[in-house]
VOBA-1610 file (N, C-alpha, C; in pm, whole numbers, padded with zeros to 5 digits, always signed):
BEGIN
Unk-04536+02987+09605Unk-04456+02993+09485Unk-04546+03021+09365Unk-04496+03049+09276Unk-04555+03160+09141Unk-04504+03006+09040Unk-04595+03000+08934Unk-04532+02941+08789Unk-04450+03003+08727Unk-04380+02991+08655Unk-04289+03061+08592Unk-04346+03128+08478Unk-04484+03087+08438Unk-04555+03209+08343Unk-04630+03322+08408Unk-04654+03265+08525Unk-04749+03412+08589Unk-04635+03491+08610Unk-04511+03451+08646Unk-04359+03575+08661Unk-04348+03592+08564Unk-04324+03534+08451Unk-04315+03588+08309Unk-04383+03714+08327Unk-04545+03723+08332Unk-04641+03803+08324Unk-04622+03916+08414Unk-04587+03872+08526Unk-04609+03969+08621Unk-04487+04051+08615Unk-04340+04031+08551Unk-04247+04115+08554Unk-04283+04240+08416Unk-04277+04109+08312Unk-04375+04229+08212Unk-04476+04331+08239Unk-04530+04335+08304Unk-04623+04398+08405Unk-04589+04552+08429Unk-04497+04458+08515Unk-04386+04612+08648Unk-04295+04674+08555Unk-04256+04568+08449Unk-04196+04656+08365Unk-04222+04779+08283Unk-04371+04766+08250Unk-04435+04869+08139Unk-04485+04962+08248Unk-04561+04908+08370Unk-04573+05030+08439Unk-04478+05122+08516Unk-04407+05039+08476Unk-04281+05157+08586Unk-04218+05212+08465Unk-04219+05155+08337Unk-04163+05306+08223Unk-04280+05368+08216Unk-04405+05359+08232Unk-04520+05471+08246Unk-04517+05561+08361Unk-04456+05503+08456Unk-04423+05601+08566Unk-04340+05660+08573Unk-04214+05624+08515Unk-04108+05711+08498Unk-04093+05795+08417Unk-04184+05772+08321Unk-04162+05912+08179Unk-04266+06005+08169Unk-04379+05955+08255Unk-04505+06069+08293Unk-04500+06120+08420Unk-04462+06042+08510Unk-04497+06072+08653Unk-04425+06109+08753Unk-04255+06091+08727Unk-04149+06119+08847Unk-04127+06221+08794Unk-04114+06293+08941Unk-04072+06417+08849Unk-03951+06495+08923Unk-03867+06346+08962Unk-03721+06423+09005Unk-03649+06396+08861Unk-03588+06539+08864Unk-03519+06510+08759Unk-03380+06438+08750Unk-03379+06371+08844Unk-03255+06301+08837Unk-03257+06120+08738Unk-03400+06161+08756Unk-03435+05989+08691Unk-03498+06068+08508Unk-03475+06142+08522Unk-03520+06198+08373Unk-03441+06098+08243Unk-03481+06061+08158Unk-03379+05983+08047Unk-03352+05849+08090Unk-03387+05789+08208Unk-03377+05641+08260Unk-03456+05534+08231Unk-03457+05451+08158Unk-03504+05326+08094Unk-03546+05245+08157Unk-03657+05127+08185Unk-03625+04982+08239Unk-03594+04915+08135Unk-03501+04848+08142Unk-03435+04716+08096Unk-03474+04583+08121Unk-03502+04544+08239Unk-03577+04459+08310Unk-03616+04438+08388Unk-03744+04360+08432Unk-03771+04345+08591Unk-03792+04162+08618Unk-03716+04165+08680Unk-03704+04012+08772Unk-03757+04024+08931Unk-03871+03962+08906Unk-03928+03914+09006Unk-03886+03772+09091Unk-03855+03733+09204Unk-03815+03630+09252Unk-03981+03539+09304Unk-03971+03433+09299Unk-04087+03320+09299Unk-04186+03351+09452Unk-04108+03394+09498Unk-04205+03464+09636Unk-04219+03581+09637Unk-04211+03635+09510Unk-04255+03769+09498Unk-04249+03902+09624Unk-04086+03850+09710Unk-04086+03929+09741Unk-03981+04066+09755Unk-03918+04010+09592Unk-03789+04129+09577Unk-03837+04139+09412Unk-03828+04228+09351Unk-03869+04258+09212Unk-03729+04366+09160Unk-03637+04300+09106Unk-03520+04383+09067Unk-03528+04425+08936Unk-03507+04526+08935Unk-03498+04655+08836Unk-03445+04703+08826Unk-03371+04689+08611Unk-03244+04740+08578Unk-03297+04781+08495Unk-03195+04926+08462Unk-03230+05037+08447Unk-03110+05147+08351Unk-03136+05162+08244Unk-03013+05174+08135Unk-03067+05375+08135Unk-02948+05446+08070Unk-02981+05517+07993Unk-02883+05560+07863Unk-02988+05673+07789Unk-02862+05676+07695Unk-02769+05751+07709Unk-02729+05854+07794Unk-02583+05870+07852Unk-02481+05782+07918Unk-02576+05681+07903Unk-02457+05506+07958Unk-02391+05596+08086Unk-02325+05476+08145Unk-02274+05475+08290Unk-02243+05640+08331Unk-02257+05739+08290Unk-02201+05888+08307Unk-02295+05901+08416Unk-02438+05865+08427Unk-02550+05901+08493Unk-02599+05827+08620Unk-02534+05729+08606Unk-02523+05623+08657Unk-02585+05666+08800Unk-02472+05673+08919Unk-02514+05701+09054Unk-02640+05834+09049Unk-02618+05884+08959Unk-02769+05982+08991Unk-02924+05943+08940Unk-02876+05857+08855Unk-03024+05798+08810Unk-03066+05697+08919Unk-02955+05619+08990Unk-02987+05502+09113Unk-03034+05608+09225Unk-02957+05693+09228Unk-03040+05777+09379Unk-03129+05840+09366Unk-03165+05909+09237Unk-03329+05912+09250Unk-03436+05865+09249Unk-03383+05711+09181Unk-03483+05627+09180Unk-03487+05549+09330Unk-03389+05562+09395Unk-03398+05522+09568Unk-03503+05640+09588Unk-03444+05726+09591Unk-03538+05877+09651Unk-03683+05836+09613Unk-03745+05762+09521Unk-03857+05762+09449Unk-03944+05608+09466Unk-03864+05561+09565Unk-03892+05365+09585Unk-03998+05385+09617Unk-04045+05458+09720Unk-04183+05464+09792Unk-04314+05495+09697Unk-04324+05608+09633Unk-04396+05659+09546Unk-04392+05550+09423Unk-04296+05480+09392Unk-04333+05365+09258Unk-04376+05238+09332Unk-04399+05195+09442Unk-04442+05090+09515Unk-04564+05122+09517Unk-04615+05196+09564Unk-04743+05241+09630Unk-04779+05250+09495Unk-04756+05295+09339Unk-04836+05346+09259Unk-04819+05220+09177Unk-04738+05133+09182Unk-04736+04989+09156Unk-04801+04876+09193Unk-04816+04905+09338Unk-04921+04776+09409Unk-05049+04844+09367Unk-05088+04945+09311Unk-05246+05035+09273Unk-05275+04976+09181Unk-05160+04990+09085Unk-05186+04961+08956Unk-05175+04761+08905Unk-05166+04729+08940Unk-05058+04594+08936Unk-05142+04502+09107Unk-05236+04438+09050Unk-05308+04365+09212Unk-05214+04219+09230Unk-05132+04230+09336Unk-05087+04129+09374Unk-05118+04089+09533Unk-05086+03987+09601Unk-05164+03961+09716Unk-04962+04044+09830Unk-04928+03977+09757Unk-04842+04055+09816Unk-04721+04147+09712Unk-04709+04238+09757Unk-04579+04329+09616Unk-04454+04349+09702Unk-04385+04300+09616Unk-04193+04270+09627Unk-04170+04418+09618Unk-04056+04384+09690Unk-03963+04527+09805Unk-03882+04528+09623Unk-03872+04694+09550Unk-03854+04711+09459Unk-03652+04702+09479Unk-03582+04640+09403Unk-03426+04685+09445Unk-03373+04740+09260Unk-03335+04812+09317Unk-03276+04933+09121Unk-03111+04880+09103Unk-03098+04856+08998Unk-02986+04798+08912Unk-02945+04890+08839Unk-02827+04905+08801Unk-02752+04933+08636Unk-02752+04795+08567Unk-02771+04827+08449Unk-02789+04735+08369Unk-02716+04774+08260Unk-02578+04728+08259Unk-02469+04738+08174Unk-02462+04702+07976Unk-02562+04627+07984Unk-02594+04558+07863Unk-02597+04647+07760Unk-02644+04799+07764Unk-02639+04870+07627Unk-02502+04912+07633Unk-02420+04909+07723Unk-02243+04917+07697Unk-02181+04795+07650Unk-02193+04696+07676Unk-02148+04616+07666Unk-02191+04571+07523Unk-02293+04617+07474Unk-02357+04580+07341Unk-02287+04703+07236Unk-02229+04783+07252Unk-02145+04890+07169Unk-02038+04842+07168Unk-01972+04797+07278Unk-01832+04761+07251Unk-01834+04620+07152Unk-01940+04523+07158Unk-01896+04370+07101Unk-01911+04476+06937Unk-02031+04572+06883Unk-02010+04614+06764Unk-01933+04679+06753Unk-01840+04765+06806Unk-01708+04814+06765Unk-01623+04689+06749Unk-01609+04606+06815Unk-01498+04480+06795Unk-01542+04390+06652Unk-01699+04376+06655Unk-01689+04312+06511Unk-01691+04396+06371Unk-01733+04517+06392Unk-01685+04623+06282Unk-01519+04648+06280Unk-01416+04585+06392Unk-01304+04615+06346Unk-01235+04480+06302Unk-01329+04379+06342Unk-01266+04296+06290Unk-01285+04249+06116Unk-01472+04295+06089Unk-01492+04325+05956Unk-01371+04401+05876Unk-01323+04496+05948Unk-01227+04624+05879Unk-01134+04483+05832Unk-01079+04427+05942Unk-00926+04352+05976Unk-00964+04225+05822Unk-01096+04176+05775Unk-01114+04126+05701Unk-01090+04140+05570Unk-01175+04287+05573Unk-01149+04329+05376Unk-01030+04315+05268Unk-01054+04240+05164Unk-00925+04278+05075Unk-00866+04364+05057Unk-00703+04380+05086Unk-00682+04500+05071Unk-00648+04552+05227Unk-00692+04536+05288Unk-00740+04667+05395Unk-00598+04556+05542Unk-00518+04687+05543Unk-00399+04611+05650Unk-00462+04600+05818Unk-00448+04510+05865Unk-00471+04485+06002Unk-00409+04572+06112Unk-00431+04603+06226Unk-00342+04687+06303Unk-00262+04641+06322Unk-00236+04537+06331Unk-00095+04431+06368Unk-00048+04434+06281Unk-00046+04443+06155Unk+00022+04451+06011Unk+00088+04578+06041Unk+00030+04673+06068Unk+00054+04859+06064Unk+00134+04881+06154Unk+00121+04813+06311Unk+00229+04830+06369Unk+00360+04776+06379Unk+00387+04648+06271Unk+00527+04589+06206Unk+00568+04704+06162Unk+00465+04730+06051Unk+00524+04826+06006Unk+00616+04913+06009Unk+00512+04970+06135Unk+00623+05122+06179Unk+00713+05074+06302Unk+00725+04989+06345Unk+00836+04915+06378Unk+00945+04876+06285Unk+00960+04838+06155Unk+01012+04827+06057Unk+01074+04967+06059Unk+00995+05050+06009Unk+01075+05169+05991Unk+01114+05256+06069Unk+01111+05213+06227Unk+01177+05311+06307Unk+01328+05274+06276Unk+01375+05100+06308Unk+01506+05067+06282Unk+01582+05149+06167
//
């Protein structure tokens, strides 16, 4: 078992080298524009999960995961090189939903800012409304 600061360390780690590997070194282009988000290492270091955003959000989704399957071997091998561990965790690739999910909560509080302002009618106000005036 690992302390929970050497995993601290060691995911930070896999994390920076695998965006150094992915933005210099793969060169399928299917992983082109693909982010790490995070890497979680488990205490026996022997699964290291890796999520993985881009900015075309979910559109890219299954093609950025299958090239980075296509590519497991070549970031292991250039990971256990770079990165000395006594033993290196079987890499598993994620979507990592969080930059969607982080647009929608600011669209909801920019509409609820809107729903705030003096002055400024709520959608629920707007659709009385025109309920009002269909009768």
């Amino acid at each position: 078992m690992v302390s929970q600061l050497r995993l601290r360390r060691i995911n930070e780690r896999l994390k920076e080298e695998l965006a150094v590997l992915l933005l210099y070194e793969v060169a399928d282009p299917r992983v082109r524009g693909a982010s790490v988000t995070d890497v979680r290492v488990d205490r026996e270091l022997a699964y290291a999960d890796v999520f993985v955003s881009a900015v075309e959000g979910p559109a890219r989704k299954d093609e950025i995961l299958a090239g980075l399957e296509h590519a497991r071997g070549f970031l292991s091998r250039e990971l256990a090189r770079r990165v000395e561990l006594r033993q290196f965790p079987r890499l598993r690739f994620h979507w990592d939903p969080t930059p969607e999910r982080a647009e929608r909560i600011e669209a909801l509080l920019k509409q609820i800012r809107a729903e705030r302002e003096p002055g400024g009618a709520s959608p629920a106000d707007e659709a009385s409304e025109d309920a009002s005036a269909n009768c």
